[in-house]
C-alpha positions as a Markdown table, in Angstrom:
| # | Residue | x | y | z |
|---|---|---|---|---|
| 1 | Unk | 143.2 | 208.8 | 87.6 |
| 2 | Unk | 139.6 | 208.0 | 85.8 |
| 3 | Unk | 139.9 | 209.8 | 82.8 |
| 4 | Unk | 137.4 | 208.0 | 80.5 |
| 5 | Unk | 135.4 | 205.4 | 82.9 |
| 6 | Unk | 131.7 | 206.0 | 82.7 |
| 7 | Unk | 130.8 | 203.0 | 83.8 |
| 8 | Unk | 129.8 | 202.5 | 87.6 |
| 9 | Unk | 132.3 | 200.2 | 89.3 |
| 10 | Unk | 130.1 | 197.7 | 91.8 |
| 11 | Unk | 133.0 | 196.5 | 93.8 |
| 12 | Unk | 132.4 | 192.9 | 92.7 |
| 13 | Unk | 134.2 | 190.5 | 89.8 |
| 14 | Unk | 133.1 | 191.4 | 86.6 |
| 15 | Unk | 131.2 | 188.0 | 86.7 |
| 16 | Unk | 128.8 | 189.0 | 89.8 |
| 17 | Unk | 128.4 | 192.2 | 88.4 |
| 18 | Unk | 127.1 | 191.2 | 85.1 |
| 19 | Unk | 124.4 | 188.8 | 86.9 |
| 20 | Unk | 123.7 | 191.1 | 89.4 |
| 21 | Unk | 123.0 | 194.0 | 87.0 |
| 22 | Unk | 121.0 | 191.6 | 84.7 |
| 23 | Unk | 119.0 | 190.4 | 87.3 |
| 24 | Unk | 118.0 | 193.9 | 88.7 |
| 25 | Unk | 117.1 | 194.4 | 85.2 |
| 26 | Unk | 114.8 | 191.8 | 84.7 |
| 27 | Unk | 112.9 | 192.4 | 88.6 |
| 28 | Unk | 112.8 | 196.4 | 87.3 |
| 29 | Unk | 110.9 | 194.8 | 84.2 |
| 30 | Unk | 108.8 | 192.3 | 85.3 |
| 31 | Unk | 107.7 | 194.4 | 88.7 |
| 32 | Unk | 107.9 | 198.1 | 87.5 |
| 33 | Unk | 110.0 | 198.8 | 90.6 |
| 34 | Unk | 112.4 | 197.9 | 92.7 |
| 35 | Unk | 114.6 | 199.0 | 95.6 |
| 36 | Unk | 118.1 | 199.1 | 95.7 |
| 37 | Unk | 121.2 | 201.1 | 96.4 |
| 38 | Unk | 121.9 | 204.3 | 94.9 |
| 39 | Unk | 125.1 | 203.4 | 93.1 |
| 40 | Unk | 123.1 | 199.7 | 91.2 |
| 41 | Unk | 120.0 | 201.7 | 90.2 |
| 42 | Unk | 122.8 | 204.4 | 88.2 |
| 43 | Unk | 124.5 | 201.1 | 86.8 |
| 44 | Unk | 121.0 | 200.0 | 84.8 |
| 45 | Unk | 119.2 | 202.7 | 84.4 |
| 46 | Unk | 121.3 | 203.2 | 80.9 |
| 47 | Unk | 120.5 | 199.2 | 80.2 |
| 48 | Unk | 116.6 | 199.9 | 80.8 |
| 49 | Unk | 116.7 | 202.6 | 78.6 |
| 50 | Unk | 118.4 | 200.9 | 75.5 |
| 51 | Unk | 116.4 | 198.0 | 76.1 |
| 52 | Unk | 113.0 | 200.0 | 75.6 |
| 53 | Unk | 114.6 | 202.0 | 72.5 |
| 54 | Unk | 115.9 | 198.6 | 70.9 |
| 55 | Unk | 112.0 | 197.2 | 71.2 |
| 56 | Unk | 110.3 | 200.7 | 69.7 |
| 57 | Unk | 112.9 | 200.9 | 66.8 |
| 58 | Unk | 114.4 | 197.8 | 65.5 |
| 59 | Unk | 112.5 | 195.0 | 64.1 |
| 60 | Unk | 110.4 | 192.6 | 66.6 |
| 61 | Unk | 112.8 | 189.3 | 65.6 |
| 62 | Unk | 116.3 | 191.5 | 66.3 |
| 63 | Unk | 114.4 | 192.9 | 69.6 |
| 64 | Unk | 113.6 | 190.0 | 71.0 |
| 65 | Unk | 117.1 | 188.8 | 70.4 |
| 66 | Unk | 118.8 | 191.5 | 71.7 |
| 67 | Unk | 116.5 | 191.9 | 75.2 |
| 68 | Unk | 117.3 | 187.9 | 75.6 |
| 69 | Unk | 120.4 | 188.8 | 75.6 |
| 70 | Unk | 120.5 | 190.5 | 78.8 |
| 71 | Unk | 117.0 | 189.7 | 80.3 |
| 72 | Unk | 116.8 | 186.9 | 82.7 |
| 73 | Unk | 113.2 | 185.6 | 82.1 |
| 74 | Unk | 111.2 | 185.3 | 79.2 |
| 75 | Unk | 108.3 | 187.0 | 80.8 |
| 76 | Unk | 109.8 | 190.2 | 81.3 |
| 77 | Unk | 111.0 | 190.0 | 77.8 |
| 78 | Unk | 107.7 | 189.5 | 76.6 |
| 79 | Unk | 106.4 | 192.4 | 78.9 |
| 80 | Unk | 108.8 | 194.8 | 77.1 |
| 81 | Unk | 107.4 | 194.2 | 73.8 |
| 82 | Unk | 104.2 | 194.0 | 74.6 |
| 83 | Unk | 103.6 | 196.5 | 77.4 |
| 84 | Unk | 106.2 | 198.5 | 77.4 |
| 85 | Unk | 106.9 | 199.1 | 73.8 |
| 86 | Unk | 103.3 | 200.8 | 73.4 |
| 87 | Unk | 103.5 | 202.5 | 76.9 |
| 88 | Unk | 106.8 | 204.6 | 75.7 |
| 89 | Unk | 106.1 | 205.0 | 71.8 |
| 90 | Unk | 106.6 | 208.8 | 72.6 |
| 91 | Unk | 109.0 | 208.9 | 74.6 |
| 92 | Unk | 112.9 | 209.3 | 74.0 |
| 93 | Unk | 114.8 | 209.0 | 77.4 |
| 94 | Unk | 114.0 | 209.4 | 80.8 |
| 95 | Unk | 111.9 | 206.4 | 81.4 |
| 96 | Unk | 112.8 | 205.3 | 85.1 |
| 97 | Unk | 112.5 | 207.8 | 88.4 |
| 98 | Unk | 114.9 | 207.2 | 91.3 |
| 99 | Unk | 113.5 | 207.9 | 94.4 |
| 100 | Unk | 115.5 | 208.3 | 97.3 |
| 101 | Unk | 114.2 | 206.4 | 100.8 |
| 102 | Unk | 116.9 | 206.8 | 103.4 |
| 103 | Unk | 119.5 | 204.6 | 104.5 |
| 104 | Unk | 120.2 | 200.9 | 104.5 |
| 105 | Unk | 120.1 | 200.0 | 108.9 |
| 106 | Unk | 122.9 | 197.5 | 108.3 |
| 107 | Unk | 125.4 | 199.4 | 107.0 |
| 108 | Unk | 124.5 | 202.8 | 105.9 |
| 109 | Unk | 124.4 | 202.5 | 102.4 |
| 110 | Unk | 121.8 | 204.9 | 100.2 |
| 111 | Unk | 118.7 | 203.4 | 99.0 |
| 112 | Unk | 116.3 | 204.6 | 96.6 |
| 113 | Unk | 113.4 | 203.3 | 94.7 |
| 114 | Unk | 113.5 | 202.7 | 91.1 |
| 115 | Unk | 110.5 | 202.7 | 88.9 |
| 116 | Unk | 109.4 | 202.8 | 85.6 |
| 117 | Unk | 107.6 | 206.3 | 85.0 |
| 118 | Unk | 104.4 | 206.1 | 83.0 |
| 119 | Unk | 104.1 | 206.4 | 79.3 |
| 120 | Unk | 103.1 | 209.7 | 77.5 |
| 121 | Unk | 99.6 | 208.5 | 77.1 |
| 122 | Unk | 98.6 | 207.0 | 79.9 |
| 123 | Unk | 97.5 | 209.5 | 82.3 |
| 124 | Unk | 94.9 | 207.2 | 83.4 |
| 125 | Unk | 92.2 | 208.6 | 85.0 |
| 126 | Unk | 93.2 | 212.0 | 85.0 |
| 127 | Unk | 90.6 | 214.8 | 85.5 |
| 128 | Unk | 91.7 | 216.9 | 82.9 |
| 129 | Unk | 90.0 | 220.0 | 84.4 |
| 130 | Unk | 91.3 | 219.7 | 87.9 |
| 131 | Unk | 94.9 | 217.5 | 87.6 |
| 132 | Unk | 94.0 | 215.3 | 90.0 |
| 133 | Unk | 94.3 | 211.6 | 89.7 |
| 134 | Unk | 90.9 | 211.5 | 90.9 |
| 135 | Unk | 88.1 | 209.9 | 88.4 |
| 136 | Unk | 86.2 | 211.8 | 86.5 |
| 137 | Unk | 82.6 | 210.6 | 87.4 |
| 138 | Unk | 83.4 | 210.1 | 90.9 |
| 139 | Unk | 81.9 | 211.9 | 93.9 |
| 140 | Unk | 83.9 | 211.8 | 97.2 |
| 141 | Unk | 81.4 | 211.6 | 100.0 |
| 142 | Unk | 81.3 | 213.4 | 103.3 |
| 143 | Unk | 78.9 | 212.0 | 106.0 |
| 144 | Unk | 76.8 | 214.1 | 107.6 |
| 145 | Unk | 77.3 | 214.2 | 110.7 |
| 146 | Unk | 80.7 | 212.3 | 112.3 |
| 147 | Unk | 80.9 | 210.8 | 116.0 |
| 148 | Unk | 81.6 | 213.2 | 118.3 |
| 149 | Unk | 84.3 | 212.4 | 121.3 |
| 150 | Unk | 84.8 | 213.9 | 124.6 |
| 151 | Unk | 88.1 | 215.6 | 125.1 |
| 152 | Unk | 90.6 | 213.4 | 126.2 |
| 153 | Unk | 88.9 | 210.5 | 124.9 |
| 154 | Unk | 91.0 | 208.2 | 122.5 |
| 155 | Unk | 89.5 | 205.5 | 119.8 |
| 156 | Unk | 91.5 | 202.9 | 121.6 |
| 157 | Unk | 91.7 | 201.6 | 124.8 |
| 158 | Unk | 94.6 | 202.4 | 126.4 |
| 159 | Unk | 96.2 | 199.9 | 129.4 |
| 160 | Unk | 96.7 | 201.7 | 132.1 |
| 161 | Unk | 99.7 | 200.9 | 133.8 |
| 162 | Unk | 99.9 | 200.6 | 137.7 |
| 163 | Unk | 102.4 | 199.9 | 139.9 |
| 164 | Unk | 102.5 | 197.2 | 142.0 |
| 165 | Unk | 103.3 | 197.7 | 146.2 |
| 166 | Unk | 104.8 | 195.2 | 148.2 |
């Protein structure tokens, strides 16, 4: 029976799956996505989370401690208190998407992306009037008049295939 495991079991020994998880961990960090199976990006997405939490709310020398504790690199470590810790100041939970892409060829398994999602604050660019991502001062510029083709007529040039008689 399972009564009481909340963890996600990876099917490796404990050893590999500690690495494994920490070094997902630490790409997700340092490259703000990453894509991987459906059943590794459920495993960390509670490690990303406390990771982030630990860095808004507990002093910077315990932090840094802690996310070295399970962070592979010190670069990512230093992106989570310096990017990442401003980017989510607002935000409680919810701070990676999963993003499902298909099917692994090999052997069928589930694959989704998982990214970080953006910070309260940080729309960006945002036209506030229209929602659009699009910048604010920006025109987007139709040309006047566009080339016209003949029906039937393709950009590219196509072989054309002929059969050979003997």
């Amino acid at each position: 029976m399972r009564h009481q495991m909340s963890k996600q079991r990876l099917k490796q020994k404990p050893a590999h799956a500690r690495m494994l998880k920490r070094n997902l961990v630490t790409s997700l960090l340092l490259y703000e996505s990453v894509r991987t199976t459906k059943r590794r990006a459920k495993a960390i997405q509670p490690t990303i989370d406390r990771l982030i939490t630990v860095a808004k709310t507990r002093p910077p020398h315990i932090a840094i401690r802690f996310i070295n504790s399970t962070v592979t690199d010190k670069n990512a470590s230093r992106k989570v208190m310096e990017v990442y810790r401003e980017r989510y100041i607002g935000r409680t939970s919810g701070l990676t998407r999963m993003v499902p892409v298909g099917e692994r060829k090999g052997d069928g398994a589930e694959l989704v992306d998982l990214s970080l999602v953006e910070g309260v604050g940080s729309s960006g660019d945002r036209n506030p009037e229209s929602g659009s991502r699009n910048p604010v001062n920006s025109e987007v510029r139709i040309p006047d008049s566009l080339p016209d083709r003949q029906a039937g007529e393709s950009r590219t040039k196509k072989k054309s295939l002929k059969k050979k008689t003997s």
